[in-house]
C-alpha positions in Angstrom: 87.2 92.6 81.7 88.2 93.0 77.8 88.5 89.5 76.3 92.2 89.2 74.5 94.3 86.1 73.7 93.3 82.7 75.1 96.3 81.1 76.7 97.0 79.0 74.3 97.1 81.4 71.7 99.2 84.0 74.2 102.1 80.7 74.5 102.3 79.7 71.1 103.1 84.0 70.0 105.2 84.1 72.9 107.5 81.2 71.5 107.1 82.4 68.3 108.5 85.7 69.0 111.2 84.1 71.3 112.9 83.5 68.2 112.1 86.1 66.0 113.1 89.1 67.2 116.5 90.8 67.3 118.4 93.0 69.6 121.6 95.6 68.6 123.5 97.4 70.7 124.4 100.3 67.8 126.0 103.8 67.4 123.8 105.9 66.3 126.7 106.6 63.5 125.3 103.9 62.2 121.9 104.2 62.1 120.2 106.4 59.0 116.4 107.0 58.7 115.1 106.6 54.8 111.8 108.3 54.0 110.3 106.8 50.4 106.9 107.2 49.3 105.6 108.5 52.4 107.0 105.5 54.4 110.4 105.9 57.1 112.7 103.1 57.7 115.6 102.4 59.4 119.1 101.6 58.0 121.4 99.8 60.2 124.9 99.0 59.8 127.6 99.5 57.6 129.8 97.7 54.9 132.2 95.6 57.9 129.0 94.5 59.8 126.8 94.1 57.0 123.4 96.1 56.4 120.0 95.2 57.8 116.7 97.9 56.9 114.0 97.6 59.3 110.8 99.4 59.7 109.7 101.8 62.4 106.6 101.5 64.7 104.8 104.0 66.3 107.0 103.2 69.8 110.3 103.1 67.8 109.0 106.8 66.4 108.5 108.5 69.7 111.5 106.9 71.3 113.7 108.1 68.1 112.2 111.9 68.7 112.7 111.6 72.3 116.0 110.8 71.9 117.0 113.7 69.8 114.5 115.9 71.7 112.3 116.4 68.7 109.2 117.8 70.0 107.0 115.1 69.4 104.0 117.6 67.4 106.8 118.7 65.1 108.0 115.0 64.7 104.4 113.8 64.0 103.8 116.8 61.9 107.2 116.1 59.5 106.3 112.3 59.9 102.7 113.0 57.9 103.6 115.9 55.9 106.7 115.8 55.0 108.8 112.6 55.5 111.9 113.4 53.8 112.5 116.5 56.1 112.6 114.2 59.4 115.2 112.1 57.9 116.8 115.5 57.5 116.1 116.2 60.8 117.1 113.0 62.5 120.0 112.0 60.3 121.2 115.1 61.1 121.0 114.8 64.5 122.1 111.3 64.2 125.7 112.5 62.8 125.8 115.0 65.1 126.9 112.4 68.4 127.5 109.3 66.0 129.4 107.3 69.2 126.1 107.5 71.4 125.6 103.7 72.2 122.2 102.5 71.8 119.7 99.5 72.4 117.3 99.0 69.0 115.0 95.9 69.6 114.0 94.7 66.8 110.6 92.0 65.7 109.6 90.6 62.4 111.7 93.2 60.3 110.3 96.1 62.8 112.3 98.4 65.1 109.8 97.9 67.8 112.2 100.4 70.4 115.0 102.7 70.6 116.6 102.2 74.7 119.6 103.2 76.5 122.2 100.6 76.3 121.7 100.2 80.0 118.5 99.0 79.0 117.9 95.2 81.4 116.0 92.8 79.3 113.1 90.6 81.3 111.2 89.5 78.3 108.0 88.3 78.4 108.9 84.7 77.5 110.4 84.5 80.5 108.1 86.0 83.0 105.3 84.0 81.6 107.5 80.8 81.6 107.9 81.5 85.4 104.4 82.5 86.1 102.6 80.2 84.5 103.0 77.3 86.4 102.8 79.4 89.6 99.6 79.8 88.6 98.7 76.6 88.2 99.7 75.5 91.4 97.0 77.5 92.7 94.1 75.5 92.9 90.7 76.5 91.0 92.8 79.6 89.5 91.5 80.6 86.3 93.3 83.3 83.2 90.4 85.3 82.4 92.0 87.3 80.4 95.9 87.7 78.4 97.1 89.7 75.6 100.1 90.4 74.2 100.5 94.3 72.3 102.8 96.4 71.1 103.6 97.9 74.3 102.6 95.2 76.7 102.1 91.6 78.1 99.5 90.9 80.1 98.0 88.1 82.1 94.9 88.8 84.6 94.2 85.6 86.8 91.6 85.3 89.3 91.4 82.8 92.3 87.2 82.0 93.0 88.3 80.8 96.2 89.1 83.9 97.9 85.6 86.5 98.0 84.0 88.9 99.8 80.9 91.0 99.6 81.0 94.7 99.0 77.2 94.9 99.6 74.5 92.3 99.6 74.9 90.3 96.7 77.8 92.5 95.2 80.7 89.3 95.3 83.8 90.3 94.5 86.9 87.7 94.1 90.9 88.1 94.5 93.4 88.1 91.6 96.4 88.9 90.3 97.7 91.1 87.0 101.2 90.7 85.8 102.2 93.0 83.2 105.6 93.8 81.6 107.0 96.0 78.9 109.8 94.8 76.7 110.4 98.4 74.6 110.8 100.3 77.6 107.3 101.6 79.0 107.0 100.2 82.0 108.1 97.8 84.6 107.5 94.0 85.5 104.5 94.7 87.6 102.3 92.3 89.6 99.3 93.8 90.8 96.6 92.5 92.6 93.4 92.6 90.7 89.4 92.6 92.2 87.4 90.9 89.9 83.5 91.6 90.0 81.3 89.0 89.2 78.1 90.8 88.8 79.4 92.7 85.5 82.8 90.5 84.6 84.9 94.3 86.0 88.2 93.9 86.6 90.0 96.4 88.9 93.8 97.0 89.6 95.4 98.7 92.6 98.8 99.5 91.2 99.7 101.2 94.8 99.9 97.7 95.8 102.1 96.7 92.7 105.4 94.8 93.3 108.1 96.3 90.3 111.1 95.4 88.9 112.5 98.2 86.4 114.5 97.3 83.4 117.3 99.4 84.3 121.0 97.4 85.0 124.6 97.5 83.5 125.6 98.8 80.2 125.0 96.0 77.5 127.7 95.1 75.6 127.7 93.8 72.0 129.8 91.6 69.4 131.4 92.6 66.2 128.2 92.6 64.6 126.0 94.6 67.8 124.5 91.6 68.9 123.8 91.4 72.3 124.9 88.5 74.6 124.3 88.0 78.2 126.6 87.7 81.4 126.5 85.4 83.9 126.5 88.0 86.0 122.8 88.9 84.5 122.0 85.9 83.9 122.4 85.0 87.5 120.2 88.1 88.5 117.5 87.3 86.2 117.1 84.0 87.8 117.3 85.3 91.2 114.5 88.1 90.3 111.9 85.3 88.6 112.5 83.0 91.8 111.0 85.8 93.9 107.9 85.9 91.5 106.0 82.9 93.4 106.1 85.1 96.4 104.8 88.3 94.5 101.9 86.5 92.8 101.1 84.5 95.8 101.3 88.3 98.0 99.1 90.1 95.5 95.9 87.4 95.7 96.7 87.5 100.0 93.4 87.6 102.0 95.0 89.9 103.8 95.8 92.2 100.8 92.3 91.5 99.3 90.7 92.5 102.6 92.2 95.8 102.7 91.2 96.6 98.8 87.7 95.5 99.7 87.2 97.8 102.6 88.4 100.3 100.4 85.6 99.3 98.3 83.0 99.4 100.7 83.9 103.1 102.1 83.6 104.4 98.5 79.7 102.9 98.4 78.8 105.6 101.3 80.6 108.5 99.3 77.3 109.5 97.7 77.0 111.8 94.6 73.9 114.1 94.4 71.7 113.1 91.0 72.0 116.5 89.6 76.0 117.1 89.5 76.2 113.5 87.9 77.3 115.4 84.3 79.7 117.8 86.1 81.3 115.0 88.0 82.1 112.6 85.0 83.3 115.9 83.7 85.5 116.5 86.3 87.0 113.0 86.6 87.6 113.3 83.0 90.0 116.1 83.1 91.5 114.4 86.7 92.0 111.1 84.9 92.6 112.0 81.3 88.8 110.4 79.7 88.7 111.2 76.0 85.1 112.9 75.2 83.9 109.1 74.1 85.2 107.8 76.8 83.5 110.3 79.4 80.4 109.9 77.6 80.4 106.0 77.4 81.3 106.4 81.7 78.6 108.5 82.2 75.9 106.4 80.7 77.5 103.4 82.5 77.1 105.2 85.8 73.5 106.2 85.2 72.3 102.7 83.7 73.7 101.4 87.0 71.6 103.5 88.9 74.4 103.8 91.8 75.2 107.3 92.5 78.3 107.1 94.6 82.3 106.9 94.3 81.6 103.0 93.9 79.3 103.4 91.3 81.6 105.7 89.5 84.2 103.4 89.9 82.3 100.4 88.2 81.2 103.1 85.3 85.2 103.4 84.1 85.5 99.6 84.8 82.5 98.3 82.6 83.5 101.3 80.2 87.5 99.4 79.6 85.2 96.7 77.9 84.3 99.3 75.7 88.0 100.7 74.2 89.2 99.1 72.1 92.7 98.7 72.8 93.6 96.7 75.0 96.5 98.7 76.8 93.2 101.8 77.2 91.1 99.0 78.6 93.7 98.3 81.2 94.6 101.3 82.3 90.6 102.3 82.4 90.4 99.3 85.2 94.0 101.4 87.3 92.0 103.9 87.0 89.0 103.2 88.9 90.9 101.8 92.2 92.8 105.5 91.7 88.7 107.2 91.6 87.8 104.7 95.0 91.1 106.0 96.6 91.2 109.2 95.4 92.3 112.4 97.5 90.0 113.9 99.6 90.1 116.9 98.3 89.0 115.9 94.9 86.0 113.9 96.3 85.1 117.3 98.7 85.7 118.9 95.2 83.2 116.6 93.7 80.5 116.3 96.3 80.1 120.1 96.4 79.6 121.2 92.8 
């Protein structure tokens, strides 16, 4: 599992953020991309509301072109080349429905996202302000590993108490990954995680996830597009981080781990025949979505293990999300290796036979 943020260091940017970022509800009349020097910003407001100019990540970028349905290779392409023409391009398109009502989140002078205005904020303050001491009311539970990106929060917790053996001297123990996105790429998710003691893998099985999408009521906003909260949201929120203690305490279940671990065991009989090894990490690559580094790293990873088997290919992606180094990648490397020890049977008939 890839090493991020200790908690400590997870809490004290959480609070920090708490009170420095920003959200708008804005027209986008009043929103107007600069390009200068081969560097876009974003203008916001006008003379009654005052004027704020804020920066544009690479989310805030694709959300912009998705928006105006600016294919995102002719976005990127402007965006290097040619700066000037997208502000053209989305000024234009800007002033073309100037009422459209929209959510810009903004962090540290950055426009971090461009959402809908129905847009439900659960921001990571909060769910880790809940969870947290959920987590330490289970005994022995340990963080082993948090991190906060761009994109993501994440906490993966494991509970030593609860193991099993997927084959002599192969422990593996419960735990639990909750994740949440506060610029709109994915739910609140808690997930129940299989940590593997042998190499310090992590795996996820997101079919077993418990969500909660950011989608409610349009947000309104005051004179200056501020965003306050209802009671009426206010109310749900509450509700919603109530039911957490449940989730988390579901997703590390004996029960639940139980099922994941026989899972685990029926993929160590799915044997792969030495010579395909090359063609199978190829074809997982293009089921999957590997990059060539990536399929390369996996397939030295499954060899060095010596276990040829849907298992052992499993463990190869696993121990290769230590490798990546992003931290949203590594994640998603450990999804996907539950997905490969769950996979269709037709894609494993697919793979046993080349």
């Amino acid at each position: 599992m890839k090493v991020g943020k200790t908690l400590q260091e997870l809490a004290d940017e959480l609070v920090r953020q708490q009170s420095a970022k920003k959200d708008y509800i804005v027209n986008t009349g009043a929103m107007h991309m600069n390009a200068e020097e081969h560097r876009t910003s974003l203008t916001v407001g006008n003379q009654k509301t005052g004027i704020s100019v804020y920066g544009i990540n690479e989310i805030a970028h694709r959300q912009i072109g998705q928006h105006l349905k600016i294919p995102a290779v002719y976005y990127d392409r402007m965006r290097e080349d040619y700066p000037e023409l997208l502000a053209q391009n989305v000024n234009g398109w800007f002033a073309r429905n100037p009422g459209t009502p929209k959510m810009l989140r903004t962090l540290d002078g950055v426009a971090r996202a461009l959402l809908s205005e129905r847009y439900r904020r659960i921001d990571n303050y909060e769910i880790a302000s809940a969870a947290l001491p959920i987590f330490a009311s289970i005994t022995g539970a340990i963080v082993e590993s948090c991190e906060l990106t761009d994109s993501r929060m994440y906490i993966k917790v494991v509970d030593p108490r609860t193991t099993a053996e997927v084959r002599k001297g192969d422990i593996v123990q419960a735990g639990v990954v909750i994740t949440n996105s506060e610029v709109g790429l994915g739910s609140v998710a808690v997930s129940p995680l299989v940590y593997r003691l042998v190499c310090s893998n992590g795996m996820i099985a997101q079919d077993n996830a418990v969500r909660k999408y950011h989608v409610g009521r349009s947000n309104t906003a005051e004179d200056d597009f501020s965003i306050y909260r209802d009671e009426t949201i206010q109310a749900d929120d509450k509700a919603f981080l109530m039911k957490l203690e449940d989730s988390i305490r579901a997703a590390v279940s004996q029960a639940r781990f139980s099922r994941i671990v026989d899972k685990m065991r029926e993929a160590t009989e799915a044997k792969l025949q030495p010579a395909t090894v090359p063609q199978v990490v190829e074809l997982a690559s293009k089921e999957y979505g590997f990059s060539e580094t990536e399929g390369k790293g996996i397939l030295g990873h499954l060899i060095g293990g010596g276990d040829l088997s849907l298992y052992g290919l499993a463990n190869a992606v696993t121990r290769q999300a230590q490798d990546v180094d992003s931290y949203d990648r590594s994640t998603d490397l450990e999804a996907t290796g539950y997905k490969i020890i769950t996979m269709a049977p037709a894609l494993w008939r697919q793979m046993a036979n080349l």
